[in-house]
C-alpha positions as CSV (number, residue, x, y, z in Angstrom):
1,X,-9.5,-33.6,-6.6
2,X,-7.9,-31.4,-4.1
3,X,-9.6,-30.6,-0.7
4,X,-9.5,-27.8,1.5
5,X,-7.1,-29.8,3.9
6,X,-5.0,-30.0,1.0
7,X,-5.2,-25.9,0.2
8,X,-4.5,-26.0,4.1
9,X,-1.3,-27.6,4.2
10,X,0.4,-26.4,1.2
11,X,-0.1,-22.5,2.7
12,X,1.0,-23.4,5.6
13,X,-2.1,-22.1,7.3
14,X,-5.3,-23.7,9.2
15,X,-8.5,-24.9,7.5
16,X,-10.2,-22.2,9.2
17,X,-8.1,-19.4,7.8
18,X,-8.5,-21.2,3.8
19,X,-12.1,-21.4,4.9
20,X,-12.1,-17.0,5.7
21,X,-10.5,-16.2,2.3
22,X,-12.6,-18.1,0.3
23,X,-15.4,-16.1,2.0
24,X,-13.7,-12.9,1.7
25,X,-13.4,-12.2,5.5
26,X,-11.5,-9.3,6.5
27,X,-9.1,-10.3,9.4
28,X,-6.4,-12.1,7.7
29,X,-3.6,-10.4,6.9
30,X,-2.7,-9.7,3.1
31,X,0.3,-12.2,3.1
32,X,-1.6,-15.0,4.4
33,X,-4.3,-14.5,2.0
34,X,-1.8,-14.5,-0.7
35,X,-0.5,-17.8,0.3
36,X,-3.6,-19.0,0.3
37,X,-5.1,-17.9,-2.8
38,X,-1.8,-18.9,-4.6
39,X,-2.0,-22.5,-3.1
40,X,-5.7,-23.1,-4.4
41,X,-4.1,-21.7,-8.0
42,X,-1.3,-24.1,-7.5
43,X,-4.1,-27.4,-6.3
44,X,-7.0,-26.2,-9.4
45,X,-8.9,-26.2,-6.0
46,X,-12.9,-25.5,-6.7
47,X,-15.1,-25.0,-3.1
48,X,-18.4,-26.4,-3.5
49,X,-20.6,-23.9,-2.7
50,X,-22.5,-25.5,0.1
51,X,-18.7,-26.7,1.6
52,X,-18.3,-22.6,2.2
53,X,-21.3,-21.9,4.2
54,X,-20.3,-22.5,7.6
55,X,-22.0,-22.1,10.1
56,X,-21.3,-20.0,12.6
57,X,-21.5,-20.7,16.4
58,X,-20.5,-18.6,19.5
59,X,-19.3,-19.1,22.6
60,X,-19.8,-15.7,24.0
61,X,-16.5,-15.3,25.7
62,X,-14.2,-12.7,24.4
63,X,-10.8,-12.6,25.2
64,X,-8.4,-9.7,26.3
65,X,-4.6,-10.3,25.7
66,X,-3.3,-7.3,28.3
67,X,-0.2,-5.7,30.3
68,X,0.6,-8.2,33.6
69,X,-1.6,-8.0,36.2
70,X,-0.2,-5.3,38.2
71,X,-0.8,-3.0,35.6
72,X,-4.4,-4.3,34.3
73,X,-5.4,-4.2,37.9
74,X,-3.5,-1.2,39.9
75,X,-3.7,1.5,37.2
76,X,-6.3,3.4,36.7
77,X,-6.3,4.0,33.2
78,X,-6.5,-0.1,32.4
79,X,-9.3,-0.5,34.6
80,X,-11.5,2.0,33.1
81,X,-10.7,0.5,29.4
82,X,-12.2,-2.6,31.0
83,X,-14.9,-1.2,32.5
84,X,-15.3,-0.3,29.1
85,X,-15.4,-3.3,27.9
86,X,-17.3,-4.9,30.4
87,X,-20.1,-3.0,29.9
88,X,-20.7,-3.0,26.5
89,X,-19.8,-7.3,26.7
90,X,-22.4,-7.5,29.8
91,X,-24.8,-5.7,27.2
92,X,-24.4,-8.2,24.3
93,X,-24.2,-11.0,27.1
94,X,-20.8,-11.9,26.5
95,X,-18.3,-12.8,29.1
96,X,-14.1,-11.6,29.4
97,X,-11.3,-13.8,29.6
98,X,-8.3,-12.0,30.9
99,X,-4.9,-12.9,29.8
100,X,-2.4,-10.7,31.6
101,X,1.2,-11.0,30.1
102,X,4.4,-8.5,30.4
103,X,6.4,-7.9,27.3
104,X,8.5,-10.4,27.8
105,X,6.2,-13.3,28.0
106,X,4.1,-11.7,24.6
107,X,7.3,-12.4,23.2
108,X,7.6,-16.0,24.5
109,X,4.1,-17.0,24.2
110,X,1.9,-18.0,21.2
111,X,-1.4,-16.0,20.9
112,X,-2.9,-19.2,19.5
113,X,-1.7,-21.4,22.7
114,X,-4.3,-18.4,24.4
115,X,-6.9,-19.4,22.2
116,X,-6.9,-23.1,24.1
117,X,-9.7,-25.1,22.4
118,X,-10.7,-22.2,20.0
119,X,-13.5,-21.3,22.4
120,X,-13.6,-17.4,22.4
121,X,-14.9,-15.5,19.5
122,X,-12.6,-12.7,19.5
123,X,-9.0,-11.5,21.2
124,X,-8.6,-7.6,22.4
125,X,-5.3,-7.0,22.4
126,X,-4.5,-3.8,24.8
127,X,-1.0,-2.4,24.3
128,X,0.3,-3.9,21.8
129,X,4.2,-3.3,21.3
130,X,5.1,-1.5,18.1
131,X,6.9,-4.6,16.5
132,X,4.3,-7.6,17.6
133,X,4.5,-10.3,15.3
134,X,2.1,-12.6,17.1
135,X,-1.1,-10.3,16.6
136,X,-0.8,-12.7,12.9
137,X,-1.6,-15.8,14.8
138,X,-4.7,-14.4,15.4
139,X,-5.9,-14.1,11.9
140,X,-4.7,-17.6,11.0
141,X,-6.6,-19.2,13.4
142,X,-10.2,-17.2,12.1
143,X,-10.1,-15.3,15.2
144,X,-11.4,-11.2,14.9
145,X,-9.3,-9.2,16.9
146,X,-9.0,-5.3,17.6
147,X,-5.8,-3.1,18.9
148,X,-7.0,-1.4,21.9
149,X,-3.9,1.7,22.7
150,X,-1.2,0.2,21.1
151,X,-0.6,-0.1,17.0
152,X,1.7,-2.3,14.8
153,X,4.0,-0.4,12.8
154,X,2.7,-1.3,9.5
155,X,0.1,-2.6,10.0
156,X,-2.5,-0.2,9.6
157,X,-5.0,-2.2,8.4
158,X,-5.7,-3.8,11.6
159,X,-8.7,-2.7,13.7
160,X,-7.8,-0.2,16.0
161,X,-9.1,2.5,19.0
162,X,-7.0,4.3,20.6
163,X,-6.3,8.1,21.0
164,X,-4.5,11.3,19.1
165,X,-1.4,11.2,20.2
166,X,-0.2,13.9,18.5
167,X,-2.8,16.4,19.3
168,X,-2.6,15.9,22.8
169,X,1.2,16.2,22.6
170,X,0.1,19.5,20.4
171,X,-2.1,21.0,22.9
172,X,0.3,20.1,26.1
173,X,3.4,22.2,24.6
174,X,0.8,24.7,23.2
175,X,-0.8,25.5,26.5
176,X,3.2,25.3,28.8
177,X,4.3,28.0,25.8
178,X,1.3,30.2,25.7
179,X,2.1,30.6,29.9
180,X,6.1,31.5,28.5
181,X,8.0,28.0,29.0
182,X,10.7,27.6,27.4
183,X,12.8,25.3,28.7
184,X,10.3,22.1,28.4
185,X,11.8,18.8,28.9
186,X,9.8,15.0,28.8
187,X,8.9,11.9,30.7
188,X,7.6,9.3,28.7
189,X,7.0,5.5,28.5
190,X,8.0,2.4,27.2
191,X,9.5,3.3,23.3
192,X,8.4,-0.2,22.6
193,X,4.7,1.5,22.3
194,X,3.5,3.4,19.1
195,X,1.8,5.6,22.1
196,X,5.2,6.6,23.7
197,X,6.8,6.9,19.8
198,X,4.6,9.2,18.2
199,X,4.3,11.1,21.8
200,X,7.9,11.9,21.7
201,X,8.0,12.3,18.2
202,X,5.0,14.9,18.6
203,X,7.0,16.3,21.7
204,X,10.3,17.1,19.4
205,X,8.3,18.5,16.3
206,X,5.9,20.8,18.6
207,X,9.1,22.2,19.9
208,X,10.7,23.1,16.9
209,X,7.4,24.2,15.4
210,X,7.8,26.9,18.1
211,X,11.6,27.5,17.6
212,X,12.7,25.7,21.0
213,X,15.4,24.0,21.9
214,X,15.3,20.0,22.6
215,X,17.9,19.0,25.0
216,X,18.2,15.4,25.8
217,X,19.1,15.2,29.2
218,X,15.7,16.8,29.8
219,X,14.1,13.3,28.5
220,X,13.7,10.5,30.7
221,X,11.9,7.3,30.4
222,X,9.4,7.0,33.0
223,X,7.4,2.9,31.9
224,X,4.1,4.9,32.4
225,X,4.1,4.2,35.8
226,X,4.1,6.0,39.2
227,X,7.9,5.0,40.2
228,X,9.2,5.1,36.8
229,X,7.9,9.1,37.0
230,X,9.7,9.2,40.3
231,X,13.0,8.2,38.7
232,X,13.0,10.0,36.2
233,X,12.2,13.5,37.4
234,X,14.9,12.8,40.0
235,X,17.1,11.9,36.6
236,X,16.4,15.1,34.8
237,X,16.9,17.5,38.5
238,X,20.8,16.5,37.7
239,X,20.8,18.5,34.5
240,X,22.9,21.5,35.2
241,X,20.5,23.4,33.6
242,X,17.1,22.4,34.6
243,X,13.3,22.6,32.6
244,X,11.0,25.2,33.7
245,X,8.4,22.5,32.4
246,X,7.7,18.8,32.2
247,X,5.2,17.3,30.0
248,X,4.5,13.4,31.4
249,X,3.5,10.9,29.2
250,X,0.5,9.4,31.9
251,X,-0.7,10.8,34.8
252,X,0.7,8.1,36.9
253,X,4.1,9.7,35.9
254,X,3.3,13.2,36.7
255,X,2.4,12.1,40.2
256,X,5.6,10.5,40.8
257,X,7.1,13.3,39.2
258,X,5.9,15.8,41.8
259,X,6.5,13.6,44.3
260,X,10.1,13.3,43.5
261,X,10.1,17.0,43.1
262,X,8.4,18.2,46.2
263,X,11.5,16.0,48.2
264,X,14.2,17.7,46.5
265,X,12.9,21.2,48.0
266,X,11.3,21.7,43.7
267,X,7.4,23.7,44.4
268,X,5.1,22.6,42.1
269,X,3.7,25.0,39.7
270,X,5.9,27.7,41.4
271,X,9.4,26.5,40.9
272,X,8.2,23.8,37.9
273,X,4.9,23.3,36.0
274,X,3.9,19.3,35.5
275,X,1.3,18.3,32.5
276,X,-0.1,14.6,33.0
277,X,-1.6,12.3,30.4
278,X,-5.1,10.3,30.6
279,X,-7.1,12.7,32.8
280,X,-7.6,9.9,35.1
281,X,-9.5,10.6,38.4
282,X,-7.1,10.5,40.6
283,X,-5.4,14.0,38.8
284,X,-8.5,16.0,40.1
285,X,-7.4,15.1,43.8
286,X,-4.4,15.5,44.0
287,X,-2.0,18.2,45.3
288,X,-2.1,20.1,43.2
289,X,-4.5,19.4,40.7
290,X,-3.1,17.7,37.4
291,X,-3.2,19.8,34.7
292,X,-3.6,16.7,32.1
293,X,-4.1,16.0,28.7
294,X,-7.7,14.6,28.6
295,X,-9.1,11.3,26.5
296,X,-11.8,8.5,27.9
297,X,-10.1,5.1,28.3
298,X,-14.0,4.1,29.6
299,X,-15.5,5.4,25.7
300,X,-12.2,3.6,24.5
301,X,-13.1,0.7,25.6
302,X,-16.7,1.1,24.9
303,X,-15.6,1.6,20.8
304,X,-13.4,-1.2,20.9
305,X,-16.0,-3.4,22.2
306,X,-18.9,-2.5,19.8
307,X,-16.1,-2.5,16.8
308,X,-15.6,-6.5,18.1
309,X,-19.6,-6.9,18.4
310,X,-20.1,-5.8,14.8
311,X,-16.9,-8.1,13.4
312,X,-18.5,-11.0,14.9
313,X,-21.8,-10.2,13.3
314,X,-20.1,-9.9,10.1
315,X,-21.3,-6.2,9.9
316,X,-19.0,-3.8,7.8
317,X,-16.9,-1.6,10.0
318,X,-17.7,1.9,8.9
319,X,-13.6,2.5,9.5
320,X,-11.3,-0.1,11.1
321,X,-9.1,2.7,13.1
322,X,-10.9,4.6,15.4
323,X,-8.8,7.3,17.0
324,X,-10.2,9.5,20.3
325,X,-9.4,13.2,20.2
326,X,-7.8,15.4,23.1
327,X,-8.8,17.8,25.0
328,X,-6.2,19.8,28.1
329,X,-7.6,20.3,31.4
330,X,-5.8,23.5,32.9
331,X,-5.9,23.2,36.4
332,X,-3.0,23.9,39.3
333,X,0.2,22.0,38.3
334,X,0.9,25.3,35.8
335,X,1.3,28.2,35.9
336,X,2.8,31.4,34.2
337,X,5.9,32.7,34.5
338,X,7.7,35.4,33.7
């Protein structure tokens, strides 16, 4: 008679995953499952029913797969998403385990080998590239998991929070058109990142939607960060013709992008209006004030968290994508014009 370790190894797959689809869990992915369920077909494999009722002990650690530690730690926006995890963890008395990586080593490293001896009871995974593969190993090895800013490309099925990308885009161009721009041009983030693809994608529909023209050497890539904004507004003031208007994809961005600007002789709002991205504290300080597209990465973090809480109680997830919704904060870095 077969066994489970027998189901096991002809899917290719752990006990521990054979053991979630015979119990119907949700976090394996639909190809995995397949294998599965054809390999207990295949073996005339019958589960005693007392062999499927495991049970089910925590070690109250959580893990968080996120961007290297500069970012996790220096930018603003990561720290409040773990604030917001923090809190609702130190609430269910639950403990983080930080796992900073780059994109480079995600691409190297096994999400299992992060798992070590299978002590955590779930994996965040914050900024997840578009094309992650690895997310998978994660389901194999009976581990719940939620996308925190960053989705698979299709993969929707995964558990996700993470914000409208498109309507802040939408409300940005709105706002810089309603005040007469024009001439808008872009600094965005990593392309890697659903977030930067469906913010320039937004960007390029919102201005045909209004009948402007998109011109690419008004687009720079800025890697959501404060120097990458510097570059790149320094890249688009060699356009011949320049943007009355940039919309940055972060605020960190829009800093360096007025930075850059203010030391080529380029007065912010009067000579060019700057819209920022995260509303993060920081934009209300400084000169001038960010006019920003506003979204909690503290409640982000808070949703992600209870959305892990009730996985690990086995609670159904009332939706498994949770998506925040924008609002613009107008303040000095715009103005009209003429």
């Amino acid at each position: 008679m077969a066994t489970i370790k027998d189901v096991a190894k002809k899917a290719g797959v752990t006990i521990g995953t054979v053991s979630r689809v015979l119990n119907n869990k949700k976090w394996v992915s639909e190809d995995c499952r397949k294998k599965v369920l054809v390999a207990i077909k295949d073996l005339h494999y019958k589960p005693q029913a007392h062999a499927r009722r495991l049970r089910q002990k925590h070690s109250r650690i959580c893990g968080v797969i996120a961007p290297h530690h500069t970012a996790i730690f220096r930018s603003p926006f990561f720290t409040n998403i773990m604030e917001g995890l923090e809190e609702v963890a130190a609430e269910k008395q639950y403990r983080l385990l930080i796992h900073p990586l780059n994109e480079t080593a995600r691409a190297q490293v096994s999400y299992r080998a992060l798992l070590g001896d299978g002590s955590v009871d779930g994996m965040f995974v914050l900024n997840a590239w578009s094309t992650d593969v690895s997310i998978r190993e994660l389901g194999e090895a009976n581990v719940p998991f939620i996308l925190v800013n960053g989705k698979i490309t299709g993969q929707e099925d995964f558990p996700y929070v993470g914000f409208d990308n498109r309507g802040g885009v939408k409300k940005a161009i709105d706002h810089l058109v309603k005040l007469g721009h024009e001439r808008i041009g872009i600094i965005n983030g990593r392309m890697t990142t659903t977030n930067a693809l469906e913010r320039f994608q937004a960007f390029q529909e919102n201005l045909a939607e209004h009948k402007l023209e998109f011109h690419q050497e008004w687009v720079a890539d800025g890697d959501f960060e404060e120097e990458g904004g510097y570059k790149a507004a320094l890249k688009i003031l060699t356009a011949v013709r320049r943007p009355s208007a940039i919309l940055c994809a972060s605020d960190l961005m829009a800093i360096g992008a007025v930075r850059a600007l203010k030391e080529k002789g380029v007065s912010v709002p009067e000579d060019m209006s700057i819209v920022g991205f995260d509303n993060m504290e920081e934009a209300m300080y400084h000169e001038p004030l960010l006019t920003t597209v506003s979204f909690s990465a503290i409640e982000m973090g808070k949703l992600a968290a209870r959305k892990m809480f009730q996985i690990i109680a086995e609670e159904n997830l009332v939706e498994k994508a949770t998506t925040l919704q924008a609002e613009l904060m107008e303040r000095e870095s715009t103005r009209k014009i003429n």
